[in-house]
Structure formats: structure tokens, C-alpha cells
PQR file with spaces between the fields and no chain letter, atoms N, CA, C, O and H, PARSE charges and radii, in Angstrom:
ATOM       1  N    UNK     1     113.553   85.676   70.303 -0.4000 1.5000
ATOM       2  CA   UNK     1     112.739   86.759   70.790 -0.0000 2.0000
ATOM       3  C    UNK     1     113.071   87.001   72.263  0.5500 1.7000
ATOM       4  O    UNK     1     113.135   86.110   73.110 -0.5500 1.4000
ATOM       5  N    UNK     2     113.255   88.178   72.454 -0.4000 1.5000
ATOM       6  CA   UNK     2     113.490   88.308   73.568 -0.0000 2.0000
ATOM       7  C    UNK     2     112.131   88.798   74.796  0.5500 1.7000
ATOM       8  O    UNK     2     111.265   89.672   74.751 -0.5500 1.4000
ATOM       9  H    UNK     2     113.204   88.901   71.765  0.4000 1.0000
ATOM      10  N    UNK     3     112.461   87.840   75.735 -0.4000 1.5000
ATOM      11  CA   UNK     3     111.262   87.942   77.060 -0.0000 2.0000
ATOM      12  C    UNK     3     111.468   89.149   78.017  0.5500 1.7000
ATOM      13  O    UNK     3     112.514   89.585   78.497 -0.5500 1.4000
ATOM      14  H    UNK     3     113.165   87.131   75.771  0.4000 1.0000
ATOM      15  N    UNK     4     110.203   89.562   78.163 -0.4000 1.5000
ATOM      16  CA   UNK     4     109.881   90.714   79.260 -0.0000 2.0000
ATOM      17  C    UNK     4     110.607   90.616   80.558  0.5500 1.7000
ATOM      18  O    UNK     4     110.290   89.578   81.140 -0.5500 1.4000
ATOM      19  H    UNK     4     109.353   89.207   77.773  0.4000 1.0000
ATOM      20  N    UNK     5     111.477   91.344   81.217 -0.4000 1.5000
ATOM      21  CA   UNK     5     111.351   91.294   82.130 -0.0000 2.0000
ATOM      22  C    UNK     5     109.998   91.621   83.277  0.5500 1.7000
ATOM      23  O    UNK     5     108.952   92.259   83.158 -0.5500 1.4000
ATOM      24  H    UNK     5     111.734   92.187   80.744  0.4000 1.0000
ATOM      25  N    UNK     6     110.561   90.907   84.309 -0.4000 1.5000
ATOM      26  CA   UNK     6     108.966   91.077   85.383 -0.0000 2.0000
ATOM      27  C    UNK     6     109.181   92.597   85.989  0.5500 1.7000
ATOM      28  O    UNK     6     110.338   93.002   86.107 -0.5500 1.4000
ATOM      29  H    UNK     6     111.411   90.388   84.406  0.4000 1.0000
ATOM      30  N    UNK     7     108.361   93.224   86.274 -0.4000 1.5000
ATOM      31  CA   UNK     7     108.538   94.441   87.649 -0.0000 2.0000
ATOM      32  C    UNK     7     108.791   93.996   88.656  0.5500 1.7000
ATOM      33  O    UNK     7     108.334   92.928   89.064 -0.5500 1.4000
ATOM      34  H    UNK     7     107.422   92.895   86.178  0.4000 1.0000
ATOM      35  N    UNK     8     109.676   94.819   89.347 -0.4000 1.5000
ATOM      36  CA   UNK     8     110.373   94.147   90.452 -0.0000 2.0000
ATOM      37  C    UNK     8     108.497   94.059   92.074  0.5500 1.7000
ATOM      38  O    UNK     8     107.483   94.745   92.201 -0.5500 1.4000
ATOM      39  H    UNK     8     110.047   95.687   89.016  0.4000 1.0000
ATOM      40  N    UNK     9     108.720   93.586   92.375 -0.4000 1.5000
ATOM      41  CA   UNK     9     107.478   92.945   93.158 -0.0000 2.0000
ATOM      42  C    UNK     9     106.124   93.141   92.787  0.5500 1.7000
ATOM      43  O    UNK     9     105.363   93.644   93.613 -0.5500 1.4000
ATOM      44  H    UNK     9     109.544   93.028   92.272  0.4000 1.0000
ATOM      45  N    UNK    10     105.642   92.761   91.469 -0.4000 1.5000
ATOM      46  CA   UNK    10     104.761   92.316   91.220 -0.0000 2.0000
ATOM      47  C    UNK    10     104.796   90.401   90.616  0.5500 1.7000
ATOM      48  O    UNK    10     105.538   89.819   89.824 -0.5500 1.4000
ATOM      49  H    UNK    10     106.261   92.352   90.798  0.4000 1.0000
ATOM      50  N    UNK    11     103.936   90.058   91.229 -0.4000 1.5000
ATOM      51  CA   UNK    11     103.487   88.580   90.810 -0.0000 2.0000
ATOM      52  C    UNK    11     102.280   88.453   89.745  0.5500 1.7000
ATOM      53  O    UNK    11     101.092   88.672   89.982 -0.5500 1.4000
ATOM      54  H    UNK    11     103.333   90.530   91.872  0.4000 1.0000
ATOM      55  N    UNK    12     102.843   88.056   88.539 -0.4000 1.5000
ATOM      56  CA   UNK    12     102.128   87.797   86.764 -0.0000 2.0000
ATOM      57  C    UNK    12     100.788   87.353   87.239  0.5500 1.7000
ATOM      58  O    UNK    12     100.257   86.835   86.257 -0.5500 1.4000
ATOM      59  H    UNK    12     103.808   87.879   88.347  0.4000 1.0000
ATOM      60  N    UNK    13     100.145   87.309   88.046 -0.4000 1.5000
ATOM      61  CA   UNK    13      98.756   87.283   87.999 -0.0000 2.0000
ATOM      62  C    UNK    13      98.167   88.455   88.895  0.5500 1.7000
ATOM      63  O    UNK    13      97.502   89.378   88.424 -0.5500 1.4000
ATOM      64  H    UNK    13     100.577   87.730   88.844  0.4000 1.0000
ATOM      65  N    UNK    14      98.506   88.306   90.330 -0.4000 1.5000
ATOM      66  CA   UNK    14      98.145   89.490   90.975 -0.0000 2.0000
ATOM      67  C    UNK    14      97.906   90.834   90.625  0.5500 1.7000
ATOM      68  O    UNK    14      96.889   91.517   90.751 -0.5500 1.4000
ATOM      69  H    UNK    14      99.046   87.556   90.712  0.4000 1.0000
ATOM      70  N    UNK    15      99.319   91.165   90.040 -0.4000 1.5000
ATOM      71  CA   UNK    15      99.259   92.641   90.107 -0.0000 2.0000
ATOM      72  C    UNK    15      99.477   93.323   91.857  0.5500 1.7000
ATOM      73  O    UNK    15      98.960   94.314   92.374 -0.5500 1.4000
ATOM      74  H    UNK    15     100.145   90.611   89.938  0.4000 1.0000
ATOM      75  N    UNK    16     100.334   92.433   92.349 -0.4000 1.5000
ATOM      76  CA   UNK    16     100.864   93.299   94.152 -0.0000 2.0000
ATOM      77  C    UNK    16     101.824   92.850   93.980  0.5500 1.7000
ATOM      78  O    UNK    16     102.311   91.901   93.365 -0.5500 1.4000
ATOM      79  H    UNK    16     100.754   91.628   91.929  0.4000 1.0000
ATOM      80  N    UNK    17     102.365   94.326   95.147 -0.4000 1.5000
ATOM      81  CA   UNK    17     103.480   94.208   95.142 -0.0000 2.0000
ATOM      82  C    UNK    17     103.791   93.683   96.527  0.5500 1.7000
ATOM      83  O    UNK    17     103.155   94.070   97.508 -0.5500 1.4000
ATOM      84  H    UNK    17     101.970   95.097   95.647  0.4000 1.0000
ATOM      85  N    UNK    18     105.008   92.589   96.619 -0.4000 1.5000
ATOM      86  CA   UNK    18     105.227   92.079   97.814 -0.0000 2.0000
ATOM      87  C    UNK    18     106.753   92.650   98.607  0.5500 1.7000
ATOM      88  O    UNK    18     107.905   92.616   98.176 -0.5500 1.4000
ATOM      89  H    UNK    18     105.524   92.275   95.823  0.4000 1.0000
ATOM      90  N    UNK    19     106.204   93.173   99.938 -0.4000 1.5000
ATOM      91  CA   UNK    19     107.264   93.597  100.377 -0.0000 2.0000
ATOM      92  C    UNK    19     107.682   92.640  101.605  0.5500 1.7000
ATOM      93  O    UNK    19     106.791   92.302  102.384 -0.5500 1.4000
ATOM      94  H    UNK    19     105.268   93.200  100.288  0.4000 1.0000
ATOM      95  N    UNK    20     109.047   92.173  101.816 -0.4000 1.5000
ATOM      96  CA   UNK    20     109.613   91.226  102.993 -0.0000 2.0000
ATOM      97  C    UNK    20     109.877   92.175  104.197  0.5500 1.7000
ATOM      98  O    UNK    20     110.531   93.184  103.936 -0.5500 1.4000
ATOM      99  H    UNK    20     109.771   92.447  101.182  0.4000 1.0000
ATOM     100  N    UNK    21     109.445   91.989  105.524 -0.4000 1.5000
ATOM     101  CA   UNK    21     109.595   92.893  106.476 -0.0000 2.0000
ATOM     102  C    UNK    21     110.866   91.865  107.102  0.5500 1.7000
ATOM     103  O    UNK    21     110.868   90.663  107.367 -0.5500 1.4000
ATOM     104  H    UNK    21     108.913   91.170  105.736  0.4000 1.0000
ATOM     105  N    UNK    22     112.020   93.015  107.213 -0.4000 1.5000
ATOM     106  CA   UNK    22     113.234   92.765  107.727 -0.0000 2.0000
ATOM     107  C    UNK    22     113.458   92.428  109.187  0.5500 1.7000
ATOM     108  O    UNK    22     114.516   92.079  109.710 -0.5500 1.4000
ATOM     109  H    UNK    22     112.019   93.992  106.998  0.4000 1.0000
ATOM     110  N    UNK    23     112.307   92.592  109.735 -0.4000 1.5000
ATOM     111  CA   UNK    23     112.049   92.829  111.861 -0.0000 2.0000
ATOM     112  C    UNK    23     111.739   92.148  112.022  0.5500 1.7000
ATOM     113  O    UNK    23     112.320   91.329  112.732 -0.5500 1.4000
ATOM     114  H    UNK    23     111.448   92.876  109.311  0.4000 1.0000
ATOM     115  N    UNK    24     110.252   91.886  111.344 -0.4000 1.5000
ATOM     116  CA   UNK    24     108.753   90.924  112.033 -0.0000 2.0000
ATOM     117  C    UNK    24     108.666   89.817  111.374  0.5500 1.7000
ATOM     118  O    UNK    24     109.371   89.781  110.366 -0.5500 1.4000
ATOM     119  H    UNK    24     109.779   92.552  110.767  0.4000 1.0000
ATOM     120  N    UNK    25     107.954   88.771  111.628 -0.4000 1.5000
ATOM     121  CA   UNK    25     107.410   88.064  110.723 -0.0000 2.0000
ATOM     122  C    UNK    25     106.159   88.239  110.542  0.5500 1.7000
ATOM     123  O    UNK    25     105.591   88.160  109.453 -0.5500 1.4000
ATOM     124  H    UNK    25     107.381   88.800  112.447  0.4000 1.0000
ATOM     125  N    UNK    26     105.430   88.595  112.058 -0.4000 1.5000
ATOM     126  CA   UNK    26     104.373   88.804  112.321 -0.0000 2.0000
ATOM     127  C    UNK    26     104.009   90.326  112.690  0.5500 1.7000
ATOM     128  O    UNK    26     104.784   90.968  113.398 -0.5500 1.4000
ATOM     129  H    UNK    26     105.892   88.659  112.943  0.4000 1.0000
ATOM     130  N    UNK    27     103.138   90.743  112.332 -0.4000 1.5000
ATOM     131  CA   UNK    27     102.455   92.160  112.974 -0.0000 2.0000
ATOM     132  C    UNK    27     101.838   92.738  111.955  0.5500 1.7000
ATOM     133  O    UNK    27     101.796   92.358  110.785 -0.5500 1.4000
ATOM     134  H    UNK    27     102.508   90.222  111.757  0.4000 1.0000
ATOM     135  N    UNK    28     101.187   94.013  112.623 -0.4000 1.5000
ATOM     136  CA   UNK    28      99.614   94.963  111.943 -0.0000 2.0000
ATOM     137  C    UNK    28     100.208   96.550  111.364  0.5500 1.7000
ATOM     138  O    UNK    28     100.597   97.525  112.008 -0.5500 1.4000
ATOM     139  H    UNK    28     101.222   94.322  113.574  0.4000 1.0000
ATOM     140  N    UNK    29     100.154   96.452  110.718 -0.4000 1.5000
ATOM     141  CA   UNK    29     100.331   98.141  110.122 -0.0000 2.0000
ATOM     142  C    UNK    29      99.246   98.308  109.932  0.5500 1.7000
ATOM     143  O    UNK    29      98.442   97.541  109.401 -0.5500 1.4000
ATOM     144  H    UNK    29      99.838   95.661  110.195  0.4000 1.0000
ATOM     145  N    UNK    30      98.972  100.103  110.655 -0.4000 1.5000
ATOM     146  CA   UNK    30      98.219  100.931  110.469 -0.0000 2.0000
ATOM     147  C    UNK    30      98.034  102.032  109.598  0.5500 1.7000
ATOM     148  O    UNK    30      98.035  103.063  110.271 -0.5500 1.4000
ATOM     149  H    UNK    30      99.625  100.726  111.087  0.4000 1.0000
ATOM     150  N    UNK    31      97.837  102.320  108.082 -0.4000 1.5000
ATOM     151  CA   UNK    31      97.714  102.951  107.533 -0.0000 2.0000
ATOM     152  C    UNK    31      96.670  104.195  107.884  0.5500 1.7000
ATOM     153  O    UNK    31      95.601  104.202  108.494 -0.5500 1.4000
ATOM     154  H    UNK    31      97.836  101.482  107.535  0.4000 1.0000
ATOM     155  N    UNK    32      97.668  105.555  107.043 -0.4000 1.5000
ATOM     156  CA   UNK    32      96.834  107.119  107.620 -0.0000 2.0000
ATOM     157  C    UNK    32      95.742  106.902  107.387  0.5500 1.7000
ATOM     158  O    UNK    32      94.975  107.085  108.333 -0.5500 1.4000
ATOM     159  H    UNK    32      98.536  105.549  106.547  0.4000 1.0000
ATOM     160  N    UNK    33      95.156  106.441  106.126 -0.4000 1.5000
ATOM     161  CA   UNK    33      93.983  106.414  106.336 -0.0000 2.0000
ATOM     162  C    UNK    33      93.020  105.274  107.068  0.5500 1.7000
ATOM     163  O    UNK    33      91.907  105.234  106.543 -0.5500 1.4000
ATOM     164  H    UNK    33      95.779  106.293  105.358  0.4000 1.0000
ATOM     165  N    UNK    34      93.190  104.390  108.104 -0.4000 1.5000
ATOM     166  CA   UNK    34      93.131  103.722  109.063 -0.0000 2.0000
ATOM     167  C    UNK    34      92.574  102.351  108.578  0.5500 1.7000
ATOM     168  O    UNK    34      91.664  101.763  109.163 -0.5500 1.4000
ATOM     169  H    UNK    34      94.094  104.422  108.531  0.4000 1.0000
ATOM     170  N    UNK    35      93.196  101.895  107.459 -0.4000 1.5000
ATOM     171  CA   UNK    35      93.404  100.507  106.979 -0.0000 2.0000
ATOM     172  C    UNK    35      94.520   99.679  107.721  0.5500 1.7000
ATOM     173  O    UNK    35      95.467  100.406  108.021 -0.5500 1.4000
ATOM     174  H    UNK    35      93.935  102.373  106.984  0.4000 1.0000
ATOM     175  N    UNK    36      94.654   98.577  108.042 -0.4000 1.5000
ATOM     176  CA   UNK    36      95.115   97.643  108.440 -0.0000 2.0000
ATOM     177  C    UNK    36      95.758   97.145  106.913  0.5500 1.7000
ATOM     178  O    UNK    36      95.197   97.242  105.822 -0.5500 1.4000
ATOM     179  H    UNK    36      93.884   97.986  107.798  0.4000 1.0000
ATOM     180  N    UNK    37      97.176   96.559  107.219 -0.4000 1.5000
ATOM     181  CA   UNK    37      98.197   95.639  106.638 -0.0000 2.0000
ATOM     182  C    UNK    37      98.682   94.180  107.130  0.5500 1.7000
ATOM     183  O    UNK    37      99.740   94.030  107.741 -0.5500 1.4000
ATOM     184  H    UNK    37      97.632   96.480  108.106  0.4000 1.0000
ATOM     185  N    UNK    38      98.235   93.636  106.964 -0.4000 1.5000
ATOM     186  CA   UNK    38      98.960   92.064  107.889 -0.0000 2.0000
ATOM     187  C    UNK    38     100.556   91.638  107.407  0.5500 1.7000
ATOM     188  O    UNK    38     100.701   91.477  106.195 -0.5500 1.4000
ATOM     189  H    UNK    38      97.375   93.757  106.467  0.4000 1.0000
ATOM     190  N    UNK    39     101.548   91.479  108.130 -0.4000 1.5000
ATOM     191  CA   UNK    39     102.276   90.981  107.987 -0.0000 2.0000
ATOM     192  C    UNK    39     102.372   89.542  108.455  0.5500 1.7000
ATOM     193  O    UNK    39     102.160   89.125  109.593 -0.5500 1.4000
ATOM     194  H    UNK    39     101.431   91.609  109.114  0.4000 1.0000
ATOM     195  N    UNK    40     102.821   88.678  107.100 -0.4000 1.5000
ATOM     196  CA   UNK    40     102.289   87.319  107.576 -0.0000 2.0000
ATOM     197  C    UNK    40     103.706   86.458  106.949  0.5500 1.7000
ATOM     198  O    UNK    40     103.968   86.701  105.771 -0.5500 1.4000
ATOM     199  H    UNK    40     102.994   89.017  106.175  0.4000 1.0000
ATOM     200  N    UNK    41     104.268   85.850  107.402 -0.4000 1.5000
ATOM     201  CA   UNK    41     105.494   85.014  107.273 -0.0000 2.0000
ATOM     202  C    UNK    41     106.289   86.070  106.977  0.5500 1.7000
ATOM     203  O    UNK    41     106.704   85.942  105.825 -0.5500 1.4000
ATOM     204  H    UNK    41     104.055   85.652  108.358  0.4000 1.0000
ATOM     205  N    UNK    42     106.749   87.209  107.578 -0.4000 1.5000
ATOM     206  CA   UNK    42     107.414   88.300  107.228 -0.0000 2.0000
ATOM     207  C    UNK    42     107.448   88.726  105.608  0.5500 1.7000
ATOM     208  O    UNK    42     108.417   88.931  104.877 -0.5500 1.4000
ATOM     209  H    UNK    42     106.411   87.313  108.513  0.4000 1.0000
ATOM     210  N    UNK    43     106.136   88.776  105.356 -0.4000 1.5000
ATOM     211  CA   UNK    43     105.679   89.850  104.235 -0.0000 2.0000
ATOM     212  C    UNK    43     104.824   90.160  104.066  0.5500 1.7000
ATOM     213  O    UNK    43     103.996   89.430  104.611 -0.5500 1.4000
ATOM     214  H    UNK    43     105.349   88.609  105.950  0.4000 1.0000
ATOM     215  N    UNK    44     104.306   91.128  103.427 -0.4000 1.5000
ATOM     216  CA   UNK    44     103.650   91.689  103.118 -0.0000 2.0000
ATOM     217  C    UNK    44     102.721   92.033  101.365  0.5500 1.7000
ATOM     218  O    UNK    44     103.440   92.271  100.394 -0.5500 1.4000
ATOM     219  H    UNK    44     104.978   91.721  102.984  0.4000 1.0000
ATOM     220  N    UNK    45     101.806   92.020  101.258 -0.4000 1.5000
ATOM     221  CA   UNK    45     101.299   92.212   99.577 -0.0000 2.0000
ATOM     222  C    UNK    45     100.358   93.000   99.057  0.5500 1.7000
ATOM     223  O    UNK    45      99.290   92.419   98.865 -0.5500 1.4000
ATOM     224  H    UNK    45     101.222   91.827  102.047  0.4000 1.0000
ATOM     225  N    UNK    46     100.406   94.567   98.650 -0.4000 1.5000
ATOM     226  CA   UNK    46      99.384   95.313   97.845 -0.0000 2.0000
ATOM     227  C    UNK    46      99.520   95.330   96.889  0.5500 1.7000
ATOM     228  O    UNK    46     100.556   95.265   96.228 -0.5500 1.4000
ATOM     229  H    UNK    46     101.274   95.040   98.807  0.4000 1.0000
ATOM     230  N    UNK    47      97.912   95.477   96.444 -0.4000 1.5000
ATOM     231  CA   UNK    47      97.752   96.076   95.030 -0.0000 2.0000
ATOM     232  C    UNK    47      98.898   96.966   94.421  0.5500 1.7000
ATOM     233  O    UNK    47      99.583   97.557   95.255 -0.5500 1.4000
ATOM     234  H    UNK    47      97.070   95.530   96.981  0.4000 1.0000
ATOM     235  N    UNK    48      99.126   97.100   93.460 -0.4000 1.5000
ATOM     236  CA   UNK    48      99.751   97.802   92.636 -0.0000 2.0000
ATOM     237  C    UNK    48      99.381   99.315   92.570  0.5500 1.7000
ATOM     238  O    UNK    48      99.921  100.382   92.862 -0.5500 1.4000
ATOM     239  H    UNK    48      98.570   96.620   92.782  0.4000 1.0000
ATOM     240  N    UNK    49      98.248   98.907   92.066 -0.4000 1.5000
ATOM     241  CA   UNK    49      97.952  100.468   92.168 -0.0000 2.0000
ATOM     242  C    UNK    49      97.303  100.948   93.881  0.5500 1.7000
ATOM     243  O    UNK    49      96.756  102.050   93.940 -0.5500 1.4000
ATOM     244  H    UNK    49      97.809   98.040   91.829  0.4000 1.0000
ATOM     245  N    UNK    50      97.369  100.317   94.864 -0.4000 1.5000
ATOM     246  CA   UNK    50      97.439  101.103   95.919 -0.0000 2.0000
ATOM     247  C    UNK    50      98.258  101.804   96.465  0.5500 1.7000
ATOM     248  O    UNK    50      98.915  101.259   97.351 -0.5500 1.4000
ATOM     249  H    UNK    50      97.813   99.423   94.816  0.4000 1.0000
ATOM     250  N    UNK    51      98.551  103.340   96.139 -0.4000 1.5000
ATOM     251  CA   UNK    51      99.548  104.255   96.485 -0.0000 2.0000
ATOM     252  C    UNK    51     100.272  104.663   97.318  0.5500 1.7000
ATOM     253  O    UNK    51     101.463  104.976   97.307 -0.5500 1.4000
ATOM     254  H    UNK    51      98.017  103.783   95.419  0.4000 1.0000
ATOM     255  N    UNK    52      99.259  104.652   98.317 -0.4000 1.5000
ATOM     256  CA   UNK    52      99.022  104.961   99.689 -0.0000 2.0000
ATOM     257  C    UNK    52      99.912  103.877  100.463  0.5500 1.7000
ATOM     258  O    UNK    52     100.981  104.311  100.892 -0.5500 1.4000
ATOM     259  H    UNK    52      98.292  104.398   98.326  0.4000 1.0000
ATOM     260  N    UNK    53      99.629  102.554  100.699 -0.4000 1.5000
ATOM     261  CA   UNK    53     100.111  101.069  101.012 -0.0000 2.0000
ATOM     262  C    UNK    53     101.414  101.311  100.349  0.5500 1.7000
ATOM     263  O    UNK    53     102.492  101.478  100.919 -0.5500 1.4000
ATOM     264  H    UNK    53      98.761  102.201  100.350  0.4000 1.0000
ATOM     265  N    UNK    54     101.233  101.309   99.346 -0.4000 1.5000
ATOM     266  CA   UNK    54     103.118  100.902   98.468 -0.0000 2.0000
ATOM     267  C    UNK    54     104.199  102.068   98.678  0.5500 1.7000
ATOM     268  O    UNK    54     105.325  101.698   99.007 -0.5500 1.4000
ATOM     269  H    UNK    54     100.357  101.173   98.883  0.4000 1.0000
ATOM     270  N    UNK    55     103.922  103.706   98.490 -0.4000 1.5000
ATOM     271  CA   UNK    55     104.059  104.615   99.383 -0.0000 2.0000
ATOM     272  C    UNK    55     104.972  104.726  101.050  0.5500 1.7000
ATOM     273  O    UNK    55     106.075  105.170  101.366 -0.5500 1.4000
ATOM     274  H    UNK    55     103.007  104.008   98.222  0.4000 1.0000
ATOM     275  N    UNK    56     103.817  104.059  101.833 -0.4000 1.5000
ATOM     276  CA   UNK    56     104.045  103.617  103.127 -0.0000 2.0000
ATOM     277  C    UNK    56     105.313  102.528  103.193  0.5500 1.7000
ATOM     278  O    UNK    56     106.229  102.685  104.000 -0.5500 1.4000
ATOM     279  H    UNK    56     102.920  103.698  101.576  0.4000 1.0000
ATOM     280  N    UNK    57     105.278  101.633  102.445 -0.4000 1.5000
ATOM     281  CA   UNK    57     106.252  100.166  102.841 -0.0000 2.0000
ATOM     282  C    UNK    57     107.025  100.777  101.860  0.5500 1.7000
ATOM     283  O    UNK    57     108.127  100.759  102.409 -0.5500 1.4000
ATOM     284  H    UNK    57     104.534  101.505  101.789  0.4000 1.0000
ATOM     285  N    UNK    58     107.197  101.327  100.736 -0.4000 1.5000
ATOM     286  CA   UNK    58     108.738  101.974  100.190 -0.0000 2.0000
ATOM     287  C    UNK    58     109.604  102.738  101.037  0.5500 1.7000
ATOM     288  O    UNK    58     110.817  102.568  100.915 -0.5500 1.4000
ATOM     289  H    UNK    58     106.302  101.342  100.290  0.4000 1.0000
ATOM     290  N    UNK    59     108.960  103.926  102.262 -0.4000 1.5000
ATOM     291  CA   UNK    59     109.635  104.417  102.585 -0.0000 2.0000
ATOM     292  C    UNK    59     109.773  103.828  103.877  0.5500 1.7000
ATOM     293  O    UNK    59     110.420  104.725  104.418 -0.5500 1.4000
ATOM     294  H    UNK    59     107.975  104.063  102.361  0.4000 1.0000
ATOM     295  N    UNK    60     109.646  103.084  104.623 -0.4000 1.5000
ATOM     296  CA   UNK    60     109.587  102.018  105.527 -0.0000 2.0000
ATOM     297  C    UNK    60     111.127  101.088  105.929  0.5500 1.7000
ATOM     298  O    UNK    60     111.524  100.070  105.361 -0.5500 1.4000
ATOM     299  H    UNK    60     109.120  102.356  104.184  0.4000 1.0000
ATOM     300  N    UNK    61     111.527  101.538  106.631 -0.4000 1.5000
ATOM     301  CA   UNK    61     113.257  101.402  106.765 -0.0000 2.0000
ATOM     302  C    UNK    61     113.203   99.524  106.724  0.5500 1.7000
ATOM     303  O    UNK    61     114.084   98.877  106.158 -0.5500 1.4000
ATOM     304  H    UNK    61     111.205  102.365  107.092  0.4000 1.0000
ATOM     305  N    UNK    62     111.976   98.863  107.449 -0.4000 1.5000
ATOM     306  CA   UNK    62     112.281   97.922  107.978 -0.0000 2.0000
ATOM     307  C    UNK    62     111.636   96.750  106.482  0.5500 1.7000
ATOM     308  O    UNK    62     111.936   95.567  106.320 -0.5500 1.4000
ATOM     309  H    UNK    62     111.261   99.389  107.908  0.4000 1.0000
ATOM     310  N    UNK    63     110.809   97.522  105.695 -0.4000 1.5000
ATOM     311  CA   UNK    63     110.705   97.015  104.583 -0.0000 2.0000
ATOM     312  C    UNK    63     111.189   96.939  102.895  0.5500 1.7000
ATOM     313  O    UNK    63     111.271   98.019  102.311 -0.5500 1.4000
ATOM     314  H    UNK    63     110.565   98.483  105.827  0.4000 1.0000
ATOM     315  N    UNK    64     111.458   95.862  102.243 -0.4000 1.5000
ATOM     316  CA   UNK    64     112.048   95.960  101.328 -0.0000 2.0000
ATOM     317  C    UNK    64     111.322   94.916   99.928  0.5500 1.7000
ATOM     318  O    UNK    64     111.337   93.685   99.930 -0.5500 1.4000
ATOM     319  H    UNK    64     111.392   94.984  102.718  0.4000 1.0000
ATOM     320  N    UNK    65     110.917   95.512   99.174 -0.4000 1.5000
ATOM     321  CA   UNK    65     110.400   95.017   97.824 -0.0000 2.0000
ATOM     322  C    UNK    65     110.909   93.929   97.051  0.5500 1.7000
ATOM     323  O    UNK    65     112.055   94.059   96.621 -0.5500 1.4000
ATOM     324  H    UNK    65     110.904   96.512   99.172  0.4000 1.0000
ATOM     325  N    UNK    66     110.218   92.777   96.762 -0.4000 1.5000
ATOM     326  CA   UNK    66     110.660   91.902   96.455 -0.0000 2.0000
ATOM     327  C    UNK    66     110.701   91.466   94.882  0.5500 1.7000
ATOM     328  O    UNK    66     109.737   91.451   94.116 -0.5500 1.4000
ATOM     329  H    UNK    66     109.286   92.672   97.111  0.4000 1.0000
ATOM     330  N    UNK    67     111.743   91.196   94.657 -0.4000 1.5000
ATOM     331  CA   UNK    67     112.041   90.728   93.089 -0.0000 2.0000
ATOM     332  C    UNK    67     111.022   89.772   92.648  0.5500 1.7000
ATOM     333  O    UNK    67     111.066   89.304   91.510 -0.5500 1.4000
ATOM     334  H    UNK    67     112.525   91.208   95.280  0.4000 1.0000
């Protein structure tokens, strides 16, 4: 039988997606609608279905989605 692959940055319980920031290890993103993001050991992790957040760090030169 063949096994599922995973979605690329989601973690089988969470449901977020984790993005590795290529710059920082550390620092604050400010989302438009004036939510805060922590970057913490140079990454980052939203919900799945937060659009807005996943949106933001897709098009984000310095961030990149993790397998």
C-alpha cells in the first residue's frame, strides 16, 4: 500500500506551516492586519489555514517553506 505523502510544511499534528527565515534567527513581523509573528531559532509557524500569515512569508524573499 502505498503511503501519503506529507504537504510540504505542514507538521501531522499541527496543521502549520513552518517557514525557515534565511536572514534572522531572531525577530518580529508585523502583519497588515497588526498581528505580530515571532521568529524563533530562524523560523517561523502558522496555522494552515491562516492566509494572511502564509500569504505574507510565501511571498517574503527572505523566507522559505519547509518540507
Amino acid at each position: 500500500m502505498a503511503i501519503p505523502k506529507k504537504k510540504a510544511g505542514r507538521t501531522a499534528n499541527s496543521g502549520a506551516a513552518v517557514f525557515r527565515d534565511t536572514l534572522y534567527t531572531s525577530r518580529i513581523l508585523i502583519l497588515a492586519d497588526g498581528r505580530a509573528l515571532s521568529v524563533a531559532q530562524g523560523e517561523v509557524s502558522v496555522p494552515v489555514s491562516d492566509t494572511l500569515a502564509r500569504d505574507y512569508l510565501e511571498q517574503h524573499p527572505d523566507f522559505q517553506l519547509q518540507e
